[in-house]
N, C-alpha and C positions, 0 to 999 in steps of 0.2 A: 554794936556799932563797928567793932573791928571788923569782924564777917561782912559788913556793906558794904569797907571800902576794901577788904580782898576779892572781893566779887567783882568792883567795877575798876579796879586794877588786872584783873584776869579779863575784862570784855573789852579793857583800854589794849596791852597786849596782845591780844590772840586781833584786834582791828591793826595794831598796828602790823602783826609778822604776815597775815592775809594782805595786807596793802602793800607789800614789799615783794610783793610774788605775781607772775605774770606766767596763769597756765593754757599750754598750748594743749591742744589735742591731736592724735594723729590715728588714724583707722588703717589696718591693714587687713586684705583679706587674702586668704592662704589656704594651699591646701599641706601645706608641710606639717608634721605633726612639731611640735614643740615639747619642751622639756621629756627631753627620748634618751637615751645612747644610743640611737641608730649610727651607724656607724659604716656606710655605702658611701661608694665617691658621689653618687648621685644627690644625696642629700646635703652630702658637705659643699657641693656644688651649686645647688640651689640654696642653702643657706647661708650659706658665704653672699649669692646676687642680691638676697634678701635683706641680708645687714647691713650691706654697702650702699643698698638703696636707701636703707632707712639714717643712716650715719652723715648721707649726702642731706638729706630731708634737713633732720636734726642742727648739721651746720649751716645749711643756708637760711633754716630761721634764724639759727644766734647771731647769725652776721646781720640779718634784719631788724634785730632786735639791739645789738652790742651798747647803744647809746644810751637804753634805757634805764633806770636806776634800781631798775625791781628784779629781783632772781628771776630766770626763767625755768619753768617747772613742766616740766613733759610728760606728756600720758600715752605712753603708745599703748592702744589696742589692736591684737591679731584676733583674728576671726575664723575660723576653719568651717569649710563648707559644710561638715557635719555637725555644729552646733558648740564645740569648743570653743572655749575664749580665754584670752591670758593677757593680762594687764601689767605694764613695766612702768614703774616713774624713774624719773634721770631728771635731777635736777641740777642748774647752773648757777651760781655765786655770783651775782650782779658785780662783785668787785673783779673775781679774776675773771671775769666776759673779755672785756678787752685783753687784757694781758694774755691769754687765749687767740682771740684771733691778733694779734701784734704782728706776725711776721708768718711766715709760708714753712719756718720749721715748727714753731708756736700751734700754727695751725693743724698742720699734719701730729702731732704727739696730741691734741683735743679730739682729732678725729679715732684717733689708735684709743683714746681713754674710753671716746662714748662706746667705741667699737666693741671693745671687751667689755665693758658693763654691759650693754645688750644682747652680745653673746653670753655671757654668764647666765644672765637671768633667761635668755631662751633655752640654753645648754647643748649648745650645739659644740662647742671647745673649738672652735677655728681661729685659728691665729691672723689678728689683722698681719696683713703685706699689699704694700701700693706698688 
């Protein structure tokens, strides 16, 4: 009996923290290699246009989303024309959403946080600067 009701306390749960999450998806296709030490202006070049593209993506859906009460949960997929693929989740605290976009300095240090956790996980090492 006890086993029953840890069971449908773990499907009460796991229905509740899935209902509090709102996941997006985002597809990139690339021919930059990822997770490298390349280390060429050329690549810190192009990988830097690529973050910031993606960084811009990533904030203008949270500002589309900021009212809703659910995490938002991100999936970036890159895709490289030779058959590589690398998957990044970035996930947002439905509480500090707002508090995040609040004001244009707010703003700007969410953009430098998603910035670096993106670069991390692609490993490119480039320093956000706007």
């Amino acid at each position: 009996m006890n086993l029953f009701k840890l069971f449908l306390f773990t499907i009460f749960t796991t229905a509740q923290i899935v209902a509090q999450q709102q996941q997006l998806e985002l597809n990139y296709l690339t021919e930059m290699p990822f997770q490298t030490s390349n280390d060429t202006e050329y690549y810190h070049l192009e990988s830097s246009l690529l973050l910031r593209g993606i960084t811009a993506d990533v904030f203008d859906l949270a500002q589309q989303f900021k009212n809703q009460k659910k995490d938002l949960l991100f999936k970036l997929y890159f895709k490289s024309k030779t058959g590589a693929s690398l998957s990044i989740d970035y996930a947002i605290d439905a509480m500090s959403l707002t508090t995040h976009l609040s004001s244009s300095m707010r703003s700007d240090l969410f953009k430098k946080y998603t910035y670096d956790w993106i670069n991390r996980s692609f490993r490119s090492n480039i320093p956000y600067e706007d």
